[in-house]
Backbone bond lengths (Angstrom), bond angles and torsions (degrees), N, CA, C in turn:
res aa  C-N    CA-C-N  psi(-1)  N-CA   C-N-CA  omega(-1)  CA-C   N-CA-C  phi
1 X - - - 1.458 - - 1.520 109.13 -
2 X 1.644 112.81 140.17 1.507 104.75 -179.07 1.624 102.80 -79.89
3 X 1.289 105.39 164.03 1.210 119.44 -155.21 1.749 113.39 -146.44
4 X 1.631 111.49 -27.58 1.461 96.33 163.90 1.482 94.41 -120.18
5 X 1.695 108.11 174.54 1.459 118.28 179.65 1.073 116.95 -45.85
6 X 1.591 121.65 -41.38 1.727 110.80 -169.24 1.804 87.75 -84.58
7 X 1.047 152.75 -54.67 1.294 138.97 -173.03 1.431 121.59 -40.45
8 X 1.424 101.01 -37.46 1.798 114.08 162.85 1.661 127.53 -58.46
9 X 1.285 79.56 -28.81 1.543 82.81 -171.77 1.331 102.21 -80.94
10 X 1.490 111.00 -66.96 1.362 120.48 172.74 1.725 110.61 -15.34
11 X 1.551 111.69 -64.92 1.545 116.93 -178.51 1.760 106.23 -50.68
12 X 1.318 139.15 -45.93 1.313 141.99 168.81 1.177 107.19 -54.31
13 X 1.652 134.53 -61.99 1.549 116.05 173.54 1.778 138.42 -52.09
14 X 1.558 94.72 -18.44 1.380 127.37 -173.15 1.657 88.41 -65.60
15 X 1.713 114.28 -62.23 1.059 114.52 -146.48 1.724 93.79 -81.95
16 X 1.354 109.26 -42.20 1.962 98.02 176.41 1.270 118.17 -56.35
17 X 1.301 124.18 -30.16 1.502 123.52 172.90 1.408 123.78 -64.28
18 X 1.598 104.20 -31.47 1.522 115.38 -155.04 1.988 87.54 -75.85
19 X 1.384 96.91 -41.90 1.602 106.97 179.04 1.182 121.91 -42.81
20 X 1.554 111.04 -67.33 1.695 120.53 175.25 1.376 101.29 -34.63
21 X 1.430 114.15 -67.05 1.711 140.92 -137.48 1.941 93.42 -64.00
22 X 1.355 99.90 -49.38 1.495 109.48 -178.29 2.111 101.70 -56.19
23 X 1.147 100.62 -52.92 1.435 98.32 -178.56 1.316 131.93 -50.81
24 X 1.692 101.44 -52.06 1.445 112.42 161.05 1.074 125.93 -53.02
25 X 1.703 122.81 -38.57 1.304 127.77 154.50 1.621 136.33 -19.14
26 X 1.671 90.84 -63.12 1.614 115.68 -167.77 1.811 90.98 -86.68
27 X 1.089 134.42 -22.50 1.430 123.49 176.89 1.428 125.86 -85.45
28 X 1.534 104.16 -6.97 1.482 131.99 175.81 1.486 91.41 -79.99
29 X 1.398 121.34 -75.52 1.513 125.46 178.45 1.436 116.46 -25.25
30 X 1.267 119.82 -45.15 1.279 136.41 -136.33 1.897 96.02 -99.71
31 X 1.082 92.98 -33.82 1.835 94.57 164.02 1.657 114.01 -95.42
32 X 1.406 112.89 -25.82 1.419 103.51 169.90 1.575 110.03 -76.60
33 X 1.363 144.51 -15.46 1.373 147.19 -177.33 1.609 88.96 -92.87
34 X 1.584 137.04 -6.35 1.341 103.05 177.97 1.552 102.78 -99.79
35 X 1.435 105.34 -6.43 2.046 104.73 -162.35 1.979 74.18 -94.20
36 X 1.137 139.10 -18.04 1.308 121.56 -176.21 2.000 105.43 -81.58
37 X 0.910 89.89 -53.17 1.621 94.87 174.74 1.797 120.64 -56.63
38 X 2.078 87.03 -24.85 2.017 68.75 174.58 1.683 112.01 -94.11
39 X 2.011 100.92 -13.33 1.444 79.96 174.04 1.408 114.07 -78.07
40 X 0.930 118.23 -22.34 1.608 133.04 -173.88 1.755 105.26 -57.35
41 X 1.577 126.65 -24.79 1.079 127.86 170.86 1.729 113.28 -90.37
42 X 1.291 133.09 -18.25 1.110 163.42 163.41 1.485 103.57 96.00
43 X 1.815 131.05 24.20 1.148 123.46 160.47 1.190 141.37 -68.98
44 X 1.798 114.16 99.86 1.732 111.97 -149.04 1.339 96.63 -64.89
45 X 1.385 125.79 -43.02 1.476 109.50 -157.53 1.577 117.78 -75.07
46 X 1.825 108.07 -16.91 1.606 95.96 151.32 0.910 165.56 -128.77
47 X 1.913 90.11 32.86 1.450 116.75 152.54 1.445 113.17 -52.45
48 X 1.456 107.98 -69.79 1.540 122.78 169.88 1.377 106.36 -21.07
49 X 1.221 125.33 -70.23 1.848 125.59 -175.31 1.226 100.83 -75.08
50 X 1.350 141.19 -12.11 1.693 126.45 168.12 1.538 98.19 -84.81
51 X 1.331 141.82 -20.13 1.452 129.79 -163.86 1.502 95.55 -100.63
52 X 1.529 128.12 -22.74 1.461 131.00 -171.56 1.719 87.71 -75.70
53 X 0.969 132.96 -26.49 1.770 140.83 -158.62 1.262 97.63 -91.94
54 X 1.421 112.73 -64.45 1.758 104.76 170.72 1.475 140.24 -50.04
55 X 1.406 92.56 -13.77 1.802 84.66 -167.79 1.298 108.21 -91.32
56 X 1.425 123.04 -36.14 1.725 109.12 167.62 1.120 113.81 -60.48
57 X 1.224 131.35 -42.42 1.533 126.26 173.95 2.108 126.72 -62.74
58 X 1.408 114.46 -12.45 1.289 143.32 152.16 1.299 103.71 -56.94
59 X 1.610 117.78 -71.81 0.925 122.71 -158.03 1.619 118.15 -74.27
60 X 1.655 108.77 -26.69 1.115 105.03 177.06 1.952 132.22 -74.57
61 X 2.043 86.04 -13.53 1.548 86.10 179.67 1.710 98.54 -95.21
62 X 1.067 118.94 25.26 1.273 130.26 150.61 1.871 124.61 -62.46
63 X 1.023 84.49 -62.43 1.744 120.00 -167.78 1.663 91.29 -73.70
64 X 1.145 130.23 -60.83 1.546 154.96 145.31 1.212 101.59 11.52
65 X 1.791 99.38 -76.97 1.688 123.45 -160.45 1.062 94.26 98.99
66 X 1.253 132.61 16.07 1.830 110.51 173.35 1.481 111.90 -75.14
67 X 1.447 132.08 -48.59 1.152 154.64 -154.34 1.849 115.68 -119.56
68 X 0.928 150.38 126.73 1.397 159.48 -121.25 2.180 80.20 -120.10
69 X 1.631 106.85 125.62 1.291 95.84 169.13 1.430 134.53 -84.75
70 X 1.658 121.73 28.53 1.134 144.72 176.47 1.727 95.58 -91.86
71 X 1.170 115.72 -58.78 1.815 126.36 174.55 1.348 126.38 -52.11
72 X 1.110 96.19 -23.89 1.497 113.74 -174.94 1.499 92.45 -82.03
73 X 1.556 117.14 -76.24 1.476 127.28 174.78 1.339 121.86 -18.99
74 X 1.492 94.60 -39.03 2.225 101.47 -166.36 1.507 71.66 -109.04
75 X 1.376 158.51 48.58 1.391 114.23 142.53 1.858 87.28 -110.09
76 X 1.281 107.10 -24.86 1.743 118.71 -159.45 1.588 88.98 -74.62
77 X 0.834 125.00 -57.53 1.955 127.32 178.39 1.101 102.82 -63.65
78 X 1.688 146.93 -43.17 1.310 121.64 157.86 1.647 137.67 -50.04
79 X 1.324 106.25 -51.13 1.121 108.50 158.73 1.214 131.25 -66.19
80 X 1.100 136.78 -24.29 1.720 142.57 178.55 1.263 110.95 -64.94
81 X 1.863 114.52 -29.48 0.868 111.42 -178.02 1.394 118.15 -101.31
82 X 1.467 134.78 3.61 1.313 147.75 -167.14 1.671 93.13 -108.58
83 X 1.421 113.87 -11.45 2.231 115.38 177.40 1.392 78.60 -92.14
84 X 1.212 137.35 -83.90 1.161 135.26 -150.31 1.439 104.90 -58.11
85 X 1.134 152.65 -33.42 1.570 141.49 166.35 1.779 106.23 -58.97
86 X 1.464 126.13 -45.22 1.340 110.30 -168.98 1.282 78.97 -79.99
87 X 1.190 152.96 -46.91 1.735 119.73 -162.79 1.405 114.53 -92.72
88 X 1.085 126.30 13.02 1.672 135.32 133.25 1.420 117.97 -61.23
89 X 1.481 131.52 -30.75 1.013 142.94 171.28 1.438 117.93 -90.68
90 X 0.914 118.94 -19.16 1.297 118.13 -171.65 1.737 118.53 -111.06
């Protein structure tokens, strides 16, 4: 348990950060589950506009610190390359 003022505080910034950080988190998800669902339907043109949607938002929990920019890299090159195969196919 914190116990002097700056230890207190510290525990309150912990917890406002942890808040944001969680949000940005789940809103990151929330555009990567839509570029999965459009390749997952095999619609190239809105995969394409779900992966154009993800990448500032990738990139921003970059900048953030939410997300490590090695993860970001291998999720954006995985997927870039799973749009470009259904619209090679399609």
């Amino acid at each position: 348990m914190a116990n002097t003022p700056q230890s207190k505080k510290r525990a309150r910034q912990n917890d406002a950060r942890a808040t944001v950080n969680k949000a940005r988190r789940s809103r990151i998800r929330t555009f990567l589950r839509k570029v999965e669902e459009a390749i997952a339907s095999g619609n190239a043109d809105s995969a394409k506009d779900a992966l154009r949607a993800v990448q500032p938002e990738l990139s921003r929990g970059v900048t953030k610190g939410v997300l490590h920019k090695n993860t970001v890299a291998r999720k954006m090159s995985r997927l870039s390359s799973r749009v470009k195969a259904i619209s090679a196919s399609a």
